[in-house]
PAZAPA-4460 file (N, C-alpha, C; in steps of 0.05 Angstrom, whole numbers, plus 32768, in hexadecimal, padded with zeros to 4 digits):
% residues 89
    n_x    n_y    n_z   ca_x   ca_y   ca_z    c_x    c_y    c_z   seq   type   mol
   844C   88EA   8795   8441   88FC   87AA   8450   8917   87A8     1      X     A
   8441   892B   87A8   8450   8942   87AA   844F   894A   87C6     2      X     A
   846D   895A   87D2   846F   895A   87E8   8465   897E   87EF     3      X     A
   845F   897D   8802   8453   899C   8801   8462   89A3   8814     4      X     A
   846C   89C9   8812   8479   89D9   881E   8473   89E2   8838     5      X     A
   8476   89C9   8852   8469   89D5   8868   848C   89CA   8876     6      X     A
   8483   89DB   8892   849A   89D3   88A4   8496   89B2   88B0     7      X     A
   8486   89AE   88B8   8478   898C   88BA   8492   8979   88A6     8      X     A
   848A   8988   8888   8498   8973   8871   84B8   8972   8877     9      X     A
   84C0   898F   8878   84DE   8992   8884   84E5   8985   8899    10      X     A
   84D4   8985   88B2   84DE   8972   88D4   84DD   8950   88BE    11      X     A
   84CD   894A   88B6   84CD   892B   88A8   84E8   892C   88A0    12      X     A
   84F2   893A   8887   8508   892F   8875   851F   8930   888B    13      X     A
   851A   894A   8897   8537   894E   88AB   8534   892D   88C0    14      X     A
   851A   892B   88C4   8521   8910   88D8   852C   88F9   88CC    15      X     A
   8527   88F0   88B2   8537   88E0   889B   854A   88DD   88A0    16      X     A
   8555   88FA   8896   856F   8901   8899   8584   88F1   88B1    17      X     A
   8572   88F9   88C5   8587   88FA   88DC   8588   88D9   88E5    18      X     A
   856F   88D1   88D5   8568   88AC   88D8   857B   889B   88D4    19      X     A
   857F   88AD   88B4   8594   889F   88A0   85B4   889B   88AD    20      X     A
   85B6   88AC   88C5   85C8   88B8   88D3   85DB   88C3   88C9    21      X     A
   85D3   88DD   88B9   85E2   88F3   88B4   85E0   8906   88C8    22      X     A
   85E5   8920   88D1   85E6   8935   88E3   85E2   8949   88CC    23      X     A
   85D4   8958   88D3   85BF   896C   88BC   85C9   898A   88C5    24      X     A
   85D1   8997   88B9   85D6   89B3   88C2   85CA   89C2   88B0    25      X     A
   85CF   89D9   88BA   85C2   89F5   88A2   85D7   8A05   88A1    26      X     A
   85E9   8A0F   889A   85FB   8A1D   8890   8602   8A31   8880    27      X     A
   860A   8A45   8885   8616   8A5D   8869   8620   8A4B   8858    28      X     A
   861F   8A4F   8847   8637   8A45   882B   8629   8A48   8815    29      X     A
   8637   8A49   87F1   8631   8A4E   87DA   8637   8A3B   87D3    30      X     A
   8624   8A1E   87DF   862A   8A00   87D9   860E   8A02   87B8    31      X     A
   861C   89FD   8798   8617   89FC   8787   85EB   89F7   8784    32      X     A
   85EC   89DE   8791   85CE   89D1   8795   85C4   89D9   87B0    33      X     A
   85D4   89E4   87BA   85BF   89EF   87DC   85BE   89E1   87EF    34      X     A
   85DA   89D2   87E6   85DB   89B2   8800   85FE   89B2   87F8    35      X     A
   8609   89A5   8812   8623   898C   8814   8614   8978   881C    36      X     A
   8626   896E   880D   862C   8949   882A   8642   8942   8823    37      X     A
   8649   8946   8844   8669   892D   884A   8662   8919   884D    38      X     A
   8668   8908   883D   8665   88E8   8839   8671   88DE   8857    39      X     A
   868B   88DA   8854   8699   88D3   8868   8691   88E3   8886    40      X     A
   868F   88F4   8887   8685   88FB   88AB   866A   88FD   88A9    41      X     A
   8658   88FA   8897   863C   88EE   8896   862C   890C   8897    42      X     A
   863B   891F   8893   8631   893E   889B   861E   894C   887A    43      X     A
   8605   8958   8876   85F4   8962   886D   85F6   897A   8873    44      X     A
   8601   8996   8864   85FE   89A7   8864   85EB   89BB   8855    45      X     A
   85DA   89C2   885D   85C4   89CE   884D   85C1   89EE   8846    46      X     A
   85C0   8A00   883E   85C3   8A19   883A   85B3   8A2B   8850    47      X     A
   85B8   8A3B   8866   85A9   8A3A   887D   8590   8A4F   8871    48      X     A
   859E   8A5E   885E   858C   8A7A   8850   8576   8A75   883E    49      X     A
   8575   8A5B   8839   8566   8A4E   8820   8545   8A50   8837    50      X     A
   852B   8A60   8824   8519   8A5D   8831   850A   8A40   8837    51      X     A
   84F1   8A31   8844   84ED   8A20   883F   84E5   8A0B   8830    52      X     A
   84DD   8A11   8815   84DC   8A09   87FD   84F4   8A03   87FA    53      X     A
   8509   8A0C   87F8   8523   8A05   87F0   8534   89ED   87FB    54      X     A
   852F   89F9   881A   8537   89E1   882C   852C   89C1   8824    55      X     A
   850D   89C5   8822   8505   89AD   8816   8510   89A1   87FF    56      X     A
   850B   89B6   87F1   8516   89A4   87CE   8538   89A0   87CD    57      X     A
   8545   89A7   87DD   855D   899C   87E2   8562   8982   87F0    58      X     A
   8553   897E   8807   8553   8964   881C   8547   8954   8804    59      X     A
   8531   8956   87F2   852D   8946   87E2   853C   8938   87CA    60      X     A
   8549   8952   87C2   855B   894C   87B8   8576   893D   87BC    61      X     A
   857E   8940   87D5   8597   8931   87E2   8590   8919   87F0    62      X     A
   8572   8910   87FD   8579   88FD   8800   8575   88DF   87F6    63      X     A
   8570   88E4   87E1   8577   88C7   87CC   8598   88C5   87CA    64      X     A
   85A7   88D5   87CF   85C8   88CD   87CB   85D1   88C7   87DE    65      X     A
   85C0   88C9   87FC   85D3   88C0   880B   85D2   88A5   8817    66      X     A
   85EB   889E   882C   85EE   8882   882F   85DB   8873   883C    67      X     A
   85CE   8863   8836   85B3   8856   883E   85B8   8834   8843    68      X     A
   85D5   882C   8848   85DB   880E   8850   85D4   880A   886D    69      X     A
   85D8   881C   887B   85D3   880C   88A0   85B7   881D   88A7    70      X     A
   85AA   8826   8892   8593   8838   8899   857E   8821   8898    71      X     A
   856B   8821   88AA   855C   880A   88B0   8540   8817   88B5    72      X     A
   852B   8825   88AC   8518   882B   88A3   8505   882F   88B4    73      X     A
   84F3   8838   88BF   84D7   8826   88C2   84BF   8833   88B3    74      X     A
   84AC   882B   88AE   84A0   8828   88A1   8492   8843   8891    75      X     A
   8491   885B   889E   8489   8874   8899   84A3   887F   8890    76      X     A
   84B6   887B   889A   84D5   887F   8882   84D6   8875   8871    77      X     A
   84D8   885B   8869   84D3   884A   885E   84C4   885A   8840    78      X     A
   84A2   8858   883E   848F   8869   8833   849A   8888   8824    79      X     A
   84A6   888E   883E   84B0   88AD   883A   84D4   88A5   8823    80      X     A
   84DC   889D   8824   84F1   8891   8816   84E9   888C   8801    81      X     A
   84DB   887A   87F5   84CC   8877   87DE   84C5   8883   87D5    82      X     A
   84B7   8899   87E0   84AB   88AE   87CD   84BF   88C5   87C4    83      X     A
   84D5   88CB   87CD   84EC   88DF   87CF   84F8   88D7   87BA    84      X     A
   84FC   88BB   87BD   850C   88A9   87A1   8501   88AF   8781    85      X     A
   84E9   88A6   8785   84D0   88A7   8777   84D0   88BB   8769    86      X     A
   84C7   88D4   876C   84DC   88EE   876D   84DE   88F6   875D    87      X     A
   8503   88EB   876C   851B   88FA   8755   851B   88EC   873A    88      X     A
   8514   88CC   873E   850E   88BF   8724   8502   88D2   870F    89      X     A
***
């Protein structure tokens, strides 16, 4: 599935995000790929200047790496997970 550049797709990944229970920010920084993640304080830093194309293909990009053990799904995450994976494959 290709994911298309709307704000809709961005509120989805960001809700993931925050599912997965990371805390999602937007931030200044000259972070290499246009993202952090603190593993350990569960924190997602995203480039705040990056337009929304960018924002997307970064959340897509970052979230197949992150920790997904006590993340418990339902079923439209779930779907949406799969395809993100799917992906980067």
């Amino acid at each position: 599935m290709l994911f298309k550049y709307t704000k809709k797709t961005l509120n989805k990944l960001e809700q993931l995000v925050k599912h997965m229970g990371y805390y999602l920010r937007y931030e200044r920084g000259s972070f290499k790929p246009g993202y952090c993640i603190l593993q350990e304080k569960k924190v997602v830093v995203v480039n705040k200047f990056y337009s929304l194309e960018s924002r997307i293909n970064s959340l897509l990009d970052l979230i197949p790496d992150l920790d997904r053990d006590h993340f418990e799904p339902d079923d439209q995450e779930m779907v949406l997970l799969k395809q993100i994976i799917a992906k980067k494959s």
